[in-house]
N, C-alpha and C positions, 0 to 999 in steps of 0.2 A: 366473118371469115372462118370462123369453127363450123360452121354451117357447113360451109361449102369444102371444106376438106373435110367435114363428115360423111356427108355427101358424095364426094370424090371414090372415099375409100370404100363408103359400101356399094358403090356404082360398080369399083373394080374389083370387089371380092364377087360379085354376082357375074361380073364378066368370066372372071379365070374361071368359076366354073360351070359355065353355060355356052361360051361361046369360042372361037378360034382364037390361038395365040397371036396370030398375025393383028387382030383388035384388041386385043388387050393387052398387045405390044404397044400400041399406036395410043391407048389409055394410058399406059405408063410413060410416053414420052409427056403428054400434055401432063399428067402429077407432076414432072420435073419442073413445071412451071409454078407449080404451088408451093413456097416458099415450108418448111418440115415436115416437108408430107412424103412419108415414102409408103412404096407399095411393092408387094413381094411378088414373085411368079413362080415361086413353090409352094410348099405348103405350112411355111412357117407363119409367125404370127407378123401382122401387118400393126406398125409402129405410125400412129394417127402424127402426134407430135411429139419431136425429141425435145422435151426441158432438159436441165441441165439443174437439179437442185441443190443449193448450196447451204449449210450450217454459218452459224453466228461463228462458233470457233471456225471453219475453214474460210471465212468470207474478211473476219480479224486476225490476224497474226496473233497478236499479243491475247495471252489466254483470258489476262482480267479484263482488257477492254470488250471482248468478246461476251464476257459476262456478263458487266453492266450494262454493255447496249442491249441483249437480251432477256435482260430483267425487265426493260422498259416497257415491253411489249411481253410479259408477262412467263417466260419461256427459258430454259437452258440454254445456253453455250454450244450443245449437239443439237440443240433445236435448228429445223428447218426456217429460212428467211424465205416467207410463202410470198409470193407475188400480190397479194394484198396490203402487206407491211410495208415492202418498196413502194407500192404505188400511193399509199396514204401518208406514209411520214414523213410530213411537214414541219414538224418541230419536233427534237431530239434536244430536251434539258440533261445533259452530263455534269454539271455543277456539283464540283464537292466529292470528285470518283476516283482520288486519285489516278486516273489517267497518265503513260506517260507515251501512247503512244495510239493514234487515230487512223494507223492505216486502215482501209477498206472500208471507210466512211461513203465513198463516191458511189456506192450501189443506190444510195438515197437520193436517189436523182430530184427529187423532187421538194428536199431539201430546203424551205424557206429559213428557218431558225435552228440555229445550232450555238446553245449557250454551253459553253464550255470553261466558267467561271470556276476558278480555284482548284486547278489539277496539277499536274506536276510533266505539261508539255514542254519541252526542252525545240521540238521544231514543229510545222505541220508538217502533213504529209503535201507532194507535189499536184497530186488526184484532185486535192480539194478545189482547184483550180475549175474542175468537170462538173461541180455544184453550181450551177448555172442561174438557176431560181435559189439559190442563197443571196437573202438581202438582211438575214443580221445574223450578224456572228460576235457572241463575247466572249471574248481571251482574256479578260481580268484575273490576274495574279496567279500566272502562270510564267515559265523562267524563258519565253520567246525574244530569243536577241534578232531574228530577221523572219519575215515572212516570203512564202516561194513567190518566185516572177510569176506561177500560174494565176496565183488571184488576181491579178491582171485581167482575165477575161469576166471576174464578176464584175458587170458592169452596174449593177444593181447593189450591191454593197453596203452596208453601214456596219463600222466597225465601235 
């Protein structure tokens, strides 16, 4: 797919400036079809794909949880969460972090293991429910009086 919207874009920078506007109007209708691909018809710079990258502190509320998930994977708090770390982290051990608070967990879509043994969680977050591929989750002696309706959809589960 990066191919072909590389492809795209240098197709249309050789259009705008080689050939009539009227085709490389008709080139920039079809890029609308390629899903972050924009293309410019001045002379600014042409934007391949728009990321959107996020830090461990803006991606966690809570500044410490921010910080030990980010230690796990070897990095600061204003460190970037690169599309390799969501896409590989399968198991996130938080054991022992005083943790008291998990939101922005759900970017780890891929999520199988999340021990979360002896922190100081008082609820989960609603999101966790979006952990789909979460099949074990330990909440061992943490202060949790109820768990959300969202884990509901973990159908794959073991608590």
């Amino acid at each position: 797919m990066k191919k072909l919207i590389t492809s795209v874009l240098i197709l249309s920078v050789l259009l705008n400036m080689c050939v009539s506007n009227s085709l490389f109007a008709k080139l920039q209708t079809i890029s609308q079809a390629v899903p972050d691909c924009a293309i410019s018809t001045d002379n600014e710079p042409i934007n391949a794909v728009s990321q959107t990258s996020v830090t461990f502190a803006q991606q966690f509320p809570n500044r410490h949880t921010a910080e030990v998930i980010a230690a796990r994977f070897n990095r600061g708090a204003d460190s970037e969460i690169t599309d390799d770390i969501i896409s590989k982290c399968t198991d996130l051990p938080l054991r022992n972090s005083e943790l008291t608070d998990i939101s922005g967990i759900e970017i780890f879509a891929n999520l199988a293991r999340l021990d979360l043994f002896s922190n100081d969680l008082t609820t989960l977050p609603d999101s966790i429910g979006s952990l789909l591929k979460l099949s074990n989750l330990i909440l061992t002696n943490n202060q949790l009086k109820t768990l959300p309706d969202s884990m509901k959809n973990l159908s794959n589960l073991f608590l």
